[in-house]
Backbone bond lengths (Angstrom), bond angles and torsions (degrees), N, CA, C in turn:
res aa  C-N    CA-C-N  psi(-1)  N-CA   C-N-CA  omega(-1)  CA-C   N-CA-C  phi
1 X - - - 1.462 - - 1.531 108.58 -
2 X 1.174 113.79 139.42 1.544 123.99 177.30 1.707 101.82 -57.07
3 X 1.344 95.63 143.11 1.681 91.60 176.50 1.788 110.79 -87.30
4 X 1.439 113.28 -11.66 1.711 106.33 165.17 1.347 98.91 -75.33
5 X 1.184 153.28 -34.64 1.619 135.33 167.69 1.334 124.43 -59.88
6 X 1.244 107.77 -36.19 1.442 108.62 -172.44 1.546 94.83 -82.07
7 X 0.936 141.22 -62.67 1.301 132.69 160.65 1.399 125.79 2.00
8 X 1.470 93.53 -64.94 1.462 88.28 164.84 1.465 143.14 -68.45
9 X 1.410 86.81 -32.26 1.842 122.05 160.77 2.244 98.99 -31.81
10 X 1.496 99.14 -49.62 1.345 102.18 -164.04 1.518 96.59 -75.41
11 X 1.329 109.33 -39.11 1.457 96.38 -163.24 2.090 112.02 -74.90
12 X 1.470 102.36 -24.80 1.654 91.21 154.84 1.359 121.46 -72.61
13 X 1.061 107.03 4.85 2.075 98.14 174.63 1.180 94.72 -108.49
14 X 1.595 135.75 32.64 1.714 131.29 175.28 1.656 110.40 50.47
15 X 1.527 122.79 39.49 1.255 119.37 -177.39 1.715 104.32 -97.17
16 X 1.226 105.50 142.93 1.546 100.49 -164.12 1.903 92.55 -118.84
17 X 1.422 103.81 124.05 1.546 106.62 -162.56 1.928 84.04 -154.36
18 X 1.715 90.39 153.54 1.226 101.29 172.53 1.790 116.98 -93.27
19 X 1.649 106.95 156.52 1.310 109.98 -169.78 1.272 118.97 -54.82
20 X 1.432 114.74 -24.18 1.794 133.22 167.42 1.325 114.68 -69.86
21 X 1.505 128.30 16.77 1.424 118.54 -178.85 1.272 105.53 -71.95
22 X 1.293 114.79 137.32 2.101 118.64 176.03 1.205 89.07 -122.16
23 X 1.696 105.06 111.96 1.521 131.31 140.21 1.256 114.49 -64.78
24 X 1.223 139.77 102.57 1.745 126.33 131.48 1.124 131.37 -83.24
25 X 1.427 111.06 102.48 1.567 128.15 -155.57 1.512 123.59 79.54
26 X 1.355 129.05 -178.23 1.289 110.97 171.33 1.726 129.69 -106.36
27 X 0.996 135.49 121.12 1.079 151.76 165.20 1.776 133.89 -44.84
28 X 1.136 132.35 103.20 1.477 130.57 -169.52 1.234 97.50 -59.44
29 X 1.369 144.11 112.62 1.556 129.19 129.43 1.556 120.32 -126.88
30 X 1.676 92.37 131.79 1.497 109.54 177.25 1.195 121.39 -104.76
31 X 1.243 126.18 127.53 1.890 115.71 176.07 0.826 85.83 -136.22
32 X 1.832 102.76 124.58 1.484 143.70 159.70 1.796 99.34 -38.16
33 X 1.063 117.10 134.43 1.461 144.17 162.02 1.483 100.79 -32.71
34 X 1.725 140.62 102.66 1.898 125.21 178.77 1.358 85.39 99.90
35 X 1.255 127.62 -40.47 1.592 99.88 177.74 1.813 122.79 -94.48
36 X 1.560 94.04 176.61 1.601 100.20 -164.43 1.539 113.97 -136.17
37 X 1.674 113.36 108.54 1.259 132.71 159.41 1.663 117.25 -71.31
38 X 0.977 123.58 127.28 1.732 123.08 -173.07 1.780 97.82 -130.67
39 X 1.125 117.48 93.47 1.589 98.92 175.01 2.099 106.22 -120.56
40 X 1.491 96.16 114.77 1.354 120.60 -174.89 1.537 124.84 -54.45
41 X 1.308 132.16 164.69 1.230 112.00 169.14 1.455 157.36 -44.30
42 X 1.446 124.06 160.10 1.126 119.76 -171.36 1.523 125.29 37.16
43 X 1.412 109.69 35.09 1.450 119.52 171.80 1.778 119.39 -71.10
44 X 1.050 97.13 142.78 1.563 85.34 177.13 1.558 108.02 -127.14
45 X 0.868 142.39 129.67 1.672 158.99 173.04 1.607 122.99 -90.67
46 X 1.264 145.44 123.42 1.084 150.14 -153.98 1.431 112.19 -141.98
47 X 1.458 103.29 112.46 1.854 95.27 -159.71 1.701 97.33 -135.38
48 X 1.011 124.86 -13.63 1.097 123.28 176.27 2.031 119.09 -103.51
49 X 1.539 109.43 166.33 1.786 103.86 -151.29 1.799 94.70 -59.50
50 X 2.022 108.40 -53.36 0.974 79.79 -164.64 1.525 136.14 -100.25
51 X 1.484 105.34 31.78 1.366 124.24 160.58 1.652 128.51 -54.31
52 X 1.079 109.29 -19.61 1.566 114.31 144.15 1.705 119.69 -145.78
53 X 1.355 88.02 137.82 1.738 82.41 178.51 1.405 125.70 -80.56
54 X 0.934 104.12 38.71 2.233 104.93 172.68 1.792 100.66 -106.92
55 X 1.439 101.33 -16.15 1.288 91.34 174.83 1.719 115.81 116.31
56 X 0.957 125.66 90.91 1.833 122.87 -167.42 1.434 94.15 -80.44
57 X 1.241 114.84 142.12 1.555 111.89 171.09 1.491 83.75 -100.10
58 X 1.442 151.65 -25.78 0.958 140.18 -163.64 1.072 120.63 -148.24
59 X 1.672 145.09 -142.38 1.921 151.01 -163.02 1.239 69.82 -143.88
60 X 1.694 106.13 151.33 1.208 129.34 -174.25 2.143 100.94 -80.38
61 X 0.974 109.20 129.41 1.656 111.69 -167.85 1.429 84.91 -115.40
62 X 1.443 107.92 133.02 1.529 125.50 157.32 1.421 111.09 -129.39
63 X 1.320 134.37 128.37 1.656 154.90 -163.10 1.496 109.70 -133.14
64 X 1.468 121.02 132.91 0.991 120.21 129.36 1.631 114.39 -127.90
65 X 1.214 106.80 134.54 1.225 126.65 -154.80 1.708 107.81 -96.82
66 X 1.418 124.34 -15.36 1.684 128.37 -170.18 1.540 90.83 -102.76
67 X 1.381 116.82 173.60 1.551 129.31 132.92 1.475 125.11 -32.34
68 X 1.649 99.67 -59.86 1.236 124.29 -163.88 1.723 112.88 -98.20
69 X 0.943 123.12 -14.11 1.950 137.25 145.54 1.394 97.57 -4.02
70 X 1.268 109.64 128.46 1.690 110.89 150.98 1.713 102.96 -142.58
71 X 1.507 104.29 148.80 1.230 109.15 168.57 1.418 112.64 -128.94
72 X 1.314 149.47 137.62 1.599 146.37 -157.63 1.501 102.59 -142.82
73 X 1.136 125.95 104.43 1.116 123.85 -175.33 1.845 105.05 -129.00
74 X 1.582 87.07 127.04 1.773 92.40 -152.54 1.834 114.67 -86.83
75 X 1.345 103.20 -147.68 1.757 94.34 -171.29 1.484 101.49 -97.26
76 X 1.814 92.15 159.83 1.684 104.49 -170.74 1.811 121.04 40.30
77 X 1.248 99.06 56.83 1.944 117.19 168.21 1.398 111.01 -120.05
78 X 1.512 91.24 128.78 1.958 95.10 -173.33 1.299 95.50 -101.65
79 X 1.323 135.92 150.77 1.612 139.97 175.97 1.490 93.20 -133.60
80 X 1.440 115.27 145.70 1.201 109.65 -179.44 1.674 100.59 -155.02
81 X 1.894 116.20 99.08 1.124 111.01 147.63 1.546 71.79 95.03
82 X 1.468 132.37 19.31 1.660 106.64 -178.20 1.789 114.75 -116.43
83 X 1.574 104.20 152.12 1.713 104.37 -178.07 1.968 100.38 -88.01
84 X 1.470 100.41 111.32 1.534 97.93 164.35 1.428 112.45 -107.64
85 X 1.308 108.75 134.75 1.968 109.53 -158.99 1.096 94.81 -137.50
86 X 1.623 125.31 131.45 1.116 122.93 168.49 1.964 111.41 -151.51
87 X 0.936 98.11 118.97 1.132 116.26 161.45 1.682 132.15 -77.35
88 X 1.569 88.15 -19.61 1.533 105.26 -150.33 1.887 78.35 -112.39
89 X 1.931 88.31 -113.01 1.316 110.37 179.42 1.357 116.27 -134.47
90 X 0.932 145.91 158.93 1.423 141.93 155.70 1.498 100.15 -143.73
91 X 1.410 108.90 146.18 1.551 136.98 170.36 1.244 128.11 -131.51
92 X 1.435 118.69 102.96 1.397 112.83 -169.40 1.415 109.46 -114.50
93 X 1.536 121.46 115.83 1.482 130.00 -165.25 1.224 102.63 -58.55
94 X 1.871 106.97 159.62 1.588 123.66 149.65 1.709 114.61 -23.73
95 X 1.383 103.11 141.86 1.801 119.77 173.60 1.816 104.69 50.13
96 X 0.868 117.54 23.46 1.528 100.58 175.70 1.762 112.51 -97.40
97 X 1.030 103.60 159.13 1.648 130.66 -169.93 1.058 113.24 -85.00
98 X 1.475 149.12 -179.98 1.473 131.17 154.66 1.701 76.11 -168.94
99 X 1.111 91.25 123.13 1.723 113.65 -176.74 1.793 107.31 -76.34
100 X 1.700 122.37 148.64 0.971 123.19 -169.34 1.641 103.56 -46.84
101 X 1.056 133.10 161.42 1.705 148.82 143.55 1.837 103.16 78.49
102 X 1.130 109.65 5.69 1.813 119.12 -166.42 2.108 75.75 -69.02
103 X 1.434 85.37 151.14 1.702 112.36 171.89 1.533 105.72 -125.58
104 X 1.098 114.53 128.47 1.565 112.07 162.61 1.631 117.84 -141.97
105 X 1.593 88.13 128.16 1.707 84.90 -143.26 2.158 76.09 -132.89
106 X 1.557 107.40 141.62 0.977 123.39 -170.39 1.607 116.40 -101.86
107 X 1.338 102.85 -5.17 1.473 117.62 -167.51 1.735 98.91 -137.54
108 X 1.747 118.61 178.25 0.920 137.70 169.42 1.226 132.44 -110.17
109 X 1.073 109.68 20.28 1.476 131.90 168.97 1.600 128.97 54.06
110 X 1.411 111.21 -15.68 1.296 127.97 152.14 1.540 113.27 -160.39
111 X 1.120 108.95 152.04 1.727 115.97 -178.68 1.342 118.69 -50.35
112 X 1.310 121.29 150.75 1.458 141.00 -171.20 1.321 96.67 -60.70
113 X 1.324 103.55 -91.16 1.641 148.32 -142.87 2.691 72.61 -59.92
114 X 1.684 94.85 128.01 1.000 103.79 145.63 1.570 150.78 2.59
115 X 1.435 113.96 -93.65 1.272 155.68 169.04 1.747 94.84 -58.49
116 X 0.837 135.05 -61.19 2.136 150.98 -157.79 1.782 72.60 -71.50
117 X 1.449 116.73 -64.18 1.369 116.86 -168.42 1.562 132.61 -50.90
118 X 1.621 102.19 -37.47 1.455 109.21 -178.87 1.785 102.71 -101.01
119 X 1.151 107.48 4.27 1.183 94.77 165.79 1.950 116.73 -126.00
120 X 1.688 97.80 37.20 1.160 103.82 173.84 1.749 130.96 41.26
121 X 1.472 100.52 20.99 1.647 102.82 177.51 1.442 110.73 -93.30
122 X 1.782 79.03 127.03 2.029 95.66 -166.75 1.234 104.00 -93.41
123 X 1.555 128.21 0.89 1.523 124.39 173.32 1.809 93.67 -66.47
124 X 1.480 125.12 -36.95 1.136 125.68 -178.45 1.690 121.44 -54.73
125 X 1.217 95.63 -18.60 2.049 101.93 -168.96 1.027 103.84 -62.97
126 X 1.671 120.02 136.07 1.644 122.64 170.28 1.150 102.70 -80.31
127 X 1.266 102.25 153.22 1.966 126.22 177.55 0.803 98.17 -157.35
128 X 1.666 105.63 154.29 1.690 139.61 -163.56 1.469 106.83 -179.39
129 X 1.523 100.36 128.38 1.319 112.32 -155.68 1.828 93.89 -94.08
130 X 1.271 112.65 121.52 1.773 136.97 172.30 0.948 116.15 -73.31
131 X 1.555 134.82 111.53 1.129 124.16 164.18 1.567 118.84 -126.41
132 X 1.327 114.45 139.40 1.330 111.05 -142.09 2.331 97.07 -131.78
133 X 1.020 121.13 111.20 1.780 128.02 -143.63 1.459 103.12 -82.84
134 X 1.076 124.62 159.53 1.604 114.73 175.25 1.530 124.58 -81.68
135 X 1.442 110.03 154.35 1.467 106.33 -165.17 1.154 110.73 101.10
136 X 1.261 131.61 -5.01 1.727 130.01 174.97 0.909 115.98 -89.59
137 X 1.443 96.69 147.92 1.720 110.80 171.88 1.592 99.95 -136.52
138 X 1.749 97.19 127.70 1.591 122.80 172.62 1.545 114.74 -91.93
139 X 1.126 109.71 119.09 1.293 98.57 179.19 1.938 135.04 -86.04
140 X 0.852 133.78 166.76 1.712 120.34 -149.47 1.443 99.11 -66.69
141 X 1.438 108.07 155.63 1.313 129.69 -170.98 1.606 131.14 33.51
142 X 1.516 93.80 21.50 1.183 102.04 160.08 1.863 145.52 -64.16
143 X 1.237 129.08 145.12 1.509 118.10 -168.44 1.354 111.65 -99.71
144 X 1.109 138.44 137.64 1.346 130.94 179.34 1.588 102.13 -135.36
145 X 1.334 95.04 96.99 1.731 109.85 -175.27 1.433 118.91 -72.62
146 X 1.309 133.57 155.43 1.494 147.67 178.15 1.525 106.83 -27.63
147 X 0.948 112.96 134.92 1.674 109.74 160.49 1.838 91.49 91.55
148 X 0.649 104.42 -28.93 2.010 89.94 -176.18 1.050 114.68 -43.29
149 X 1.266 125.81 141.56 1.556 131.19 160.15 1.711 106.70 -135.50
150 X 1.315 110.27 100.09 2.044 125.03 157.00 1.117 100.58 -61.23
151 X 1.219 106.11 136.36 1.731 119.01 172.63 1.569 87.91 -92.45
152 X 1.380 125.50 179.28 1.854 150.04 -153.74 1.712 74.90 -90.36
153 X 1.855 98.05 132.35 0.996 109.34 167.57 1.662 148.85 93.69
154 X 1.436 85.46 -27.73 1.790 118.12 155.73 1.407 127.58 -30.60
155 X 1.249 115.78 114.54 1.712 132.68 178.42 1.380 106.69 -78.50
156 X 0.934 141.78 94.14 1.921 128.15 167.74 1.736 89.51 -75.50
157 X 1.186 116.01 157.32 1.447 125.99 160.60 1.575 108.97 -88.59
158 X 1.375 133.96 -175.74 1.329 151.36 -176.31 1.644 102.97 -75.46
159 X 0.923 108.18 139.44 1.779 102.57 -178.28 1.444 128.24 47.07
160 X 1.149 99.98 30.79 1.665 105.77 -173.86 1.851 96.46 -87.54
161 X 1.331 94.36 159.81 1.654 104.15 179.36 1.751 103.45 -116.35
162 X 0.975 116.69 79.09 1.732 90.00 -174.05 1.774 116.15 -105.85
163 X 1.026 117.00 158.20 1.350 151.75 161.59 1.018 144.03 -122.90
164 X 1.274 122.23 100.33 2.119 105.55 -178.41 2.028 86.50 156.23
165 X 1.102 77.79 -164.64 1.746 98.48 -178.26 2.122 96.25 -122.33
166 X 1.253 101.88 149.94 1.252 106.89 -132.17 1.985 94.35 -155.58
167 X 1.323 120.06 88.74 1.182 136.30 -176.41 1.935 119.33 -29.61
168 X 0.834 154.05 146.39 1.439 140.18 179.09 1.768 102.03 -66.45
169 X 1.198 136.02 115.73 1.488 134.01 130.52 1.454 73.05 115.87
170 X 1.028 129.98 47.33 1.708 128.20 114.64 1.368 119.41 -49.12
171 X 1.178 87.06 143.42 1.924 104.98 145.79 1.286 110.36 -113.77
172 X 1.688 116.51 132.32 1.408 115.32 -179.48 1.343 109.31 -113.62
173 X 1.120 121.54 150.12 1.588 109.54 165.02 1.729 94.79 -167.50
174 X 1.657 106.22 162.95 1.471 128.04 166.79 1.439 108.95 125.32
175 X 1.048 122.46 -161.62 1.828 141.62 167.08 1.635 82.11 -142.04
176 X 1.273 92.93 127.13 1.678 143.38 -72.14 1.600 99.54 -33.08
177 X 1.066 118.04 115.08 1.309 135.31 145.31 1.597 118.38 -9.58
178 X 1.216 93.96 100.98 1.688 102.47 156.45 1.656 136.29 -126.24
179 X 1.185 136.21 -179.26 1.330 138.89 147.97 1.452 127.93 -13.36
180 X 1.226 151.30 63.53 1.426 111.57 -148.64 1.875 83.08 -114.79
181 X 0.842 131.03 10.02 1.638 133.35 130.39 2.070 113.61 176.21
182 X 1.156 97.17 -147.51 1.894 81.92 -169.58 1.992 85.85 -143.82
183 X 1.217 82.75 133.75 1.907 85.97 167.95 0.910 120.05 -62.33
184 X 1.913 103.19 156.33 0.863 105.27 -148.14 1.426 132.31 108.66
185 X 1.335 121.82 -48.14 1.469 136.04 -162.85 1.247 92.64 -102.71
């Protein structure tokens, strides 16, 4: 699909994006009916294989899944090949990166507890609103689970899983993701 159609495509789903958005290739995004996608300037999106060379396993997917969902994705952020899911909230600061195949998902996609599970009740799904600072860079296929908060400036490593709250000008890396020192040092 031409990216001046789809464009417009966004702007009947109430998606609020600047006139500088660069599609390469096309990109899944759905926003639930009451909810709100905001993606800021000079963003660029990367949805097709050879739009980055590490390899897309997939088109860049953006979701919000509630009424009440918001996703804000600020100026000059490259996403490439990544799932942003929100049920909740997610916020992804000015100049940040988001490495090919990275997922960042604000919820758990089905309930814990058993019983909530086999009987498919989504009032049960955990959510935790992500917020992620400008100046970061995620590295590819990385996870960035519910509840995270990157302080401005933050390194994730490649395959890192992280969770937690997370100082400005870290470097993170591992399963489960930690500190493994802060720039600078």
């Amino acid at each position: 699909m031409n990216s001046n159609w789809y464009k417009i495509l966004l702007k009947f789903m109430k998606i609020k994006y600047d006139k500088k958005l660069l599609l390469k290739g096309t990109p899944v995004i759905i926003n639930k009916k009451g909810a709100n996608i905001e993606i800021g300037e000079n963003v660029t999106i990367k949805s097709s294989f050879l739009s980055n060379l590490v390899g897309l396993y997939s088109k860049t997917i953006i979701v919000t899944r509630n009424a009440d969902a918001k996703i804000t994705i600020g100026n000059n952020v490259g996403i490439s090949g990544a799932t942003i899911y929100a049920r909740n909230n997610i916020e992804i600061g000015d100049n940040t990166l988001i490495g090919g195949n990275t997922k960042i998902l604000d919820n758990d996609f089905h309930p814990i507890e058993i019983e909530a599970r086999n009987n498919n009740d989504k009032e049960k799904i955990l959510s935790k609103p992500i917020k992620i600072g400008k100046d970061c860079f995620i590295g590819c296929n990385s996870i960035i689970l519910k509840g995270t908060q990157l302080g401005d400036g933050c390194v994730v490593g490649a395959g890192a899983i992280v969770s937690g709250k997370f100082e400005s000008h870290s470097i993170i890396a591992g399963n489960p993701a930690k500190v493994i020192r802060k720039l600078g040092e």
